[in-house]
C-alpha positions in Angstrom: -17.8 -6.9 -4.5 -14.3 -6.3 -3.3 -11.4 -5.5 -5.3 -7.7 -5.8 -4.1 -5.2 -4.0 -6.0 -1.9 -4.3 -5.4 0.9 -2.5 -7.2 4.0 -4.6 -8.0 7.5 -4.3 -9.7 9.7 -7.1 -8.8 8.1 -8.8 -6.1 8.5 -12.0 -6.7 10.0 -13.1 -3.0 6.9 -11.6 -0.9 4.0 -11.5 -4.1 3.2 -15.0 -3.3 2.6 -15.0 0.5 0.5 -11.5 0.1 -1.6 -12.4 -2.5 -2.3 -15.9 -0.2 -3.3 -13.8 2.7 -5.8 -11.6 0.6 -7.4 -14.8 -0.7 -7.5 -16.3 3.1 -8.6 -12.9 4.2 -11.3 -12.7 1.7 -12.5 -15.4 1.7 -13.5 -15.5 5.6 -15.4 -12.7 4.8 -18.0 -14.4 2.5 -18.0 -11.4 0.5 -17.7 -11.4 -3.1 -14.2 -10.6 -4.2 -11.2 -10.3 -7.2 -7.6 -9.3 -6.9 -5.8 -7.7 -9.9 -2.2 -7.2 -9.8 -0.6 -4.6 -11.4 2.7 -5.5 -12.4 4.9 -2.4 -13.6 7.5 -3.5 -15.8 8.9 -6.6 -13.6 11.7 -7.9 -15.1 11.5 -11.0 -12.6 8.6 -13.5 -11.9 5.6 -11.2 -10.6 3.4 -11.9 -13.3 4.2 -15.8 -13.2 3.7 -15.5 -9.3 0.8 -13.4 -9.5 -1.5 -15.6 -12.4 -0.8 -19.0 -10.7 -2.3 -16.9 -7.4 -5.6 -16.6 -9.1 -5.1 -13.2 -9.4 -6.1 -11.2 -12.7 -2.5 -9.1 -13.7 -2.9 -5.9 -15.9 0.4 -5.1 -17.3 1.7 -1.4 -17.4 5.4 0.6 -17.7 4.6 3.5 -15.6 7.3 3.1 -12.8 5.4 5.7 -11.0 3.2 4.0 -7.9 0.5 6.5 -8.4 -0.3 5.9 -12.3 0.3 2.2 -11.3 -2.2 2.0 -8.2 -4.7 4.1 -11.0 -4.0 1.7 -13.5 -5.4 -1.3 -10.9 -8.7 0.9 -10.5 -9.8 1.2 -13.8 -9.1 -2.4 -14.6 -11.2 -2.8 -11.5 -14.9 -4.3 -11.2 -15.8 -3.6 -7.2 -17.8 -1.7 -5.5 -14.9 -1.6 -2.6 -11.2 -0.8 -3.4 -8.6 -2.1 -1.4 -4.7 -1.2 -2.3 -2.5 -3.7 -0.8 1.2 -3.7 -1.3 3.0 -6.4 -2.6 4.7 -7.2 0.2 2.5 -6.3 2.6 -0.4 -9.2 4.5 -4.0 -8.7 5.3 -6.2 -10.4 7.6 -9.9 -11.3 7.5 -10.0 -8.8 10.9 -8.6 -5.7 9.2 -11.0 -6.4 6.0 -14.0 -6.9 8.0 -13.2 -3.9 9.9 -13.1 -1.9 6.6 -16.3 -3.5 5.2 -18.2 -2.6 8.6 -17.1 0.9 8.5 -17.6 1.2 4.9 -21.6 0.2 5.6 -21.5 2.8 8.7 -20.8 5.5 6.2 -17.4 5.6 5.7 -15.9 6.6 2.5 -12.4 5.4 2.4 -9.7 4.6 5.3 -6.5 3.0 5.9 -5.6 0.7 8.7 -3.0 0.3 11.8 0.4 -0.9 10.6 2.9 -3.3 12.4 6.6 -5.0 10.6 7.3 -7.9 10.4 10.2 -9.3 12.6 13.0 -8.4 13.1 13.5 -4.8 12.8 16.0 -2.5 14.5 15.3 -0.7 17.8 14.6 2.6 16.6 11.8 1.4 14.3 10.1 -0.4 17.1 10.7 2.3 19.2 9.1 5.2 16.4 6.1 3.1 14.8 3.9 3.2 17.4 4.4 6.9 17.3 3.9 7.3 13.8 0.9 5.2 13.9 -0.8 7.2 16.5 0.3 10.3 14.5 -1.8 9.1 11.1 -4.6 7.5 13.2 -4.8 11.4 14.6 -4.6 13.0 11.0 -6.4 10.7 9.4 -3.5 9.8 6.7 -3.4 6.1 5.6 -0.3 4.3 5.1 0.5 3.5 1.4 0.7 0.1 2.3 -3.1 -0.6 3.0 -5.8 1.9 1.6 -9.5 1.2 1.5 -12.4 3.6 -0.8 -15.1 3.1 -2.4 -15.1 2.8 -6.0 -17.6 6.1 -6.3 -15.4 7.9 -3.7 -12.7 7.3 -5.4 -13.4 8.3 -8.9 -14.7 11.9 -7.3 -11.4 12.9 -6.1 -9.4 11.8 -9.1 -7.8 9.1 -7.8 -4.3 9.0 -6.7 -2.5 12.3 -8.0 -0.4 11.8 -10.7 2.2 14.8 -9.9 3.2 12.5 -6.9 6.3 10.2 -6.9 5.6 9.1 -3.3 3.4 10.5 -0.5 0.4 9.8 -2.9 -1.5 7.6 -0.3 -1.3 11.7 2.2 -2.7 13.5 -0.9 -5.7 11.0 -1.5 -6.3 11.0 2.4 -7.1 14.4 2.4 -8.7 14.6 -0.5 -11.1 11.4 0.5 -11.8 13.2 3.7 -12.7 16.5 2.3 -15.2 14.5 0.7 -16.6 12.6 3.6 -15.8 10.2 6.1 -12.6 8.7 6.7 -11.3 6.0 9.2 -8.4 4.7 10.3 -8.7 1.1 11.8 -7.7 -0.4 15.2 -7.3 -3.7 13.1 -3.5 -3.8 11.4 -1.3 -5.2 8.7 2.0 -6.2 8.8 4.1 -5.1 5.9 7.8 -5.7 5.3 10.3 -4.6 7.6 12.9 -4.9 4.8 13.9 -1.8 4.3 14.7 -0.9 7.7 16.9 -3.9 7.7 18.7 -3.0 4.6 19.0 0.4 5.1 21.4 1.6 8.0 19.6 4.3 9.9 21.7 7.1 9.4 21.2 6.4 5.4 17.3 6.4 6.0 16.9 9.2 8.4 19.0 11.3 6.2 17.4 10.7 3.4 14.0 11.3 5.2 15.5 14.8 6.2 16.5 15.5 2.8 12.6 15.0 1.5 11.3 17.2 4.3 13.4 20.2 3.7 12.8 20.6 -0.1 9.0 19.9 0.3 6.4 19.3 -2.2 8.8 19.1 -5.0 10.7 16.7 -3.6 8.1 13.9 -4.4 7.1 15.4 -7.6 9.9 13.9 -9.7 11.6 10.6 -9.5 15.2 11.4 -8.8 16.4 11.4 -5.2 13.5 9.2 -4.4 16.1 5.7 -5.2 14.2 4.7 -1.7 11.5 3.8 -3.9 12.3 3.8 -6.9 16.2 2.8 -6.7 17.8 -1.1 -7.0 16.1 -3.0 -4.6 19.1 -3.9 -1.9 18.6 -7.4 -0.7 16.7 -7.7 2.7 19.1 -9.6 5.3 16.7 -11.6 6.7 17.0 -14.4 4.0 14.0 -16.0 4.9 11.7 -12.7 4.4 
C-alpha cells in the first residue's frame, strides 16, 4: 500500500488542489493507497480542507518540518512512503515511476521538479541547473520524497537536529543504505516564493545559510524563509 504524507501549516489556498492530484494520481495507479495530512498547528482551515479531501489528518505542534514529516510516518500504514508538500502536485507518471523503481530495487528517491507559472527569469534560468545538480548527487527535493517504509525506519527517519535541508540529510543517509533514484518524471510545486520574494532578498538570504554551515539549519531563527509569516503570493489565483 501507498502512503502520502504531506506536511502542512496553513495551507489552506493550495491543500485542496494537492491533495486532489494525489487522489487522481493514485488512483490511476490501481495501487492500494491512504493519504494522512499532518497539520502543524494551522491556525487556518488545513484540517477542514484536508478531512473533506478524504484524507486521514494527525494533528501535531512541532513547527519543525522534520518532526512533522516523522510524525506522518508513524501514523502511517504503507509499505511505500511518499512525502508530498502541501502545495506541491503529483501525477500518476511520477508515482508510477517511483513504484517501478521501488520493485527494481530501489530503496527511496525523489523526483524531477518544475514551478508553476509564472516565475521570474532567473528561476527559470537556474532550475534546470539545480535539477541536473540533485539528479547528479542523488539529493531529492523536499518537496517530493519516496522510501520504503523498512528503509525508512533503518536510517531514523528525517533528522530531528535539522530546521531545513532534512530531505539532503535523509538522501544520503537512504543511499548509504542502498539504492537511490531520482526520477525523469516531475512535480510541479509552488513558484510562490520566488514571486514573493525579490531576488536580491532570496539570494541573500541563501548566501547567508551557506556561509554559517551546518548550524545554520540546526535552529529555527534566521530560517523566517520557512518558518517566517507567510507573505502573500502575487499571483492571486495561485
Amino acid at each position: 500500500m501507498l502512503s502520502f504524507i504531506v506536511p502542512a501549516h496553513n495551507e489552506e489556498r493550495l491543500l485542496r488542489a494537492s491533495l486532489g492530484a494525489i487522489h487522481q494520481a493514485a488512483a490511476a495507479t490501481g495501487e492500494s493507497y491512504e493519504v494522512v495530512v499532518v497539520d502543524d498547528a494551522s491556525t487556518d482551515q488545513t484540517s477542514v480542507i484536508a478531512q473533506s479531501s478524504n484524507a486521514r489528518v494527525v494533528r501535531v505542534a512541532h513547527r519543525q518540518i522534520a518532526a512533522t514529516r516523522n510524525s506522518g510516518a508513524k501514523a502511517a500504514s504503507g509499505d511505500l512512503f511518499i512525502f508530498v508538500d502541501a502545495d506541491t502536485k503529483v501525477s500518476a507518471e511520477v508515482i508510477r515511476a517511483a513504484i517501478s523503481a521501488v520493485r527494481d530495487g530501489a530503496i527511496g528517491g525523489g523526483a524531477a521538479v518544475e514551478f508553476d507559472k509564472p516565475v521570474p527569469l532567473y528561476a527559470r534560468l537556474l532550475l534546470p541547473i539545480l535539477v541536473l545538480s540533485f539528479r547528479i548527487r542523488r539529493i531529492a527535493a523536499g518537496c517530493f520524497i519516496f522510501c520504503t517504509r523498512s528503509a525508512f525506519f533503518a536510517v531514523g527517519g528525517f533528522d530531528e537536529a535539522y530546521y531545513a535541508a532534512e530531505e539532503i540529510v535523509i538522501s544520503r543517509a537512504l543511499r548509504r543504505d542502498g539504492k537511490f533514484v531520482i526520477l525523469r518524471a516531475a512535480v510541479t510545486t509552488s513558484g510562490r516564493k520566488l514571486r514573493a520574494y525579490p531576488a536580491r532578498e532570496l539570494m541573500t538570504s541563501m548566501f547567508r545559510l551557506a556561509r554559517r554551515g551546518r548550524k545554520a539549519v540546526q535552529q529555527r531563527e534566521g530560517l523566517e524563509l520557512w518558518y517566517g509569516e507567510r507573505r502573500d503570493d502575487p499571483r492571486r489565483d495561485a
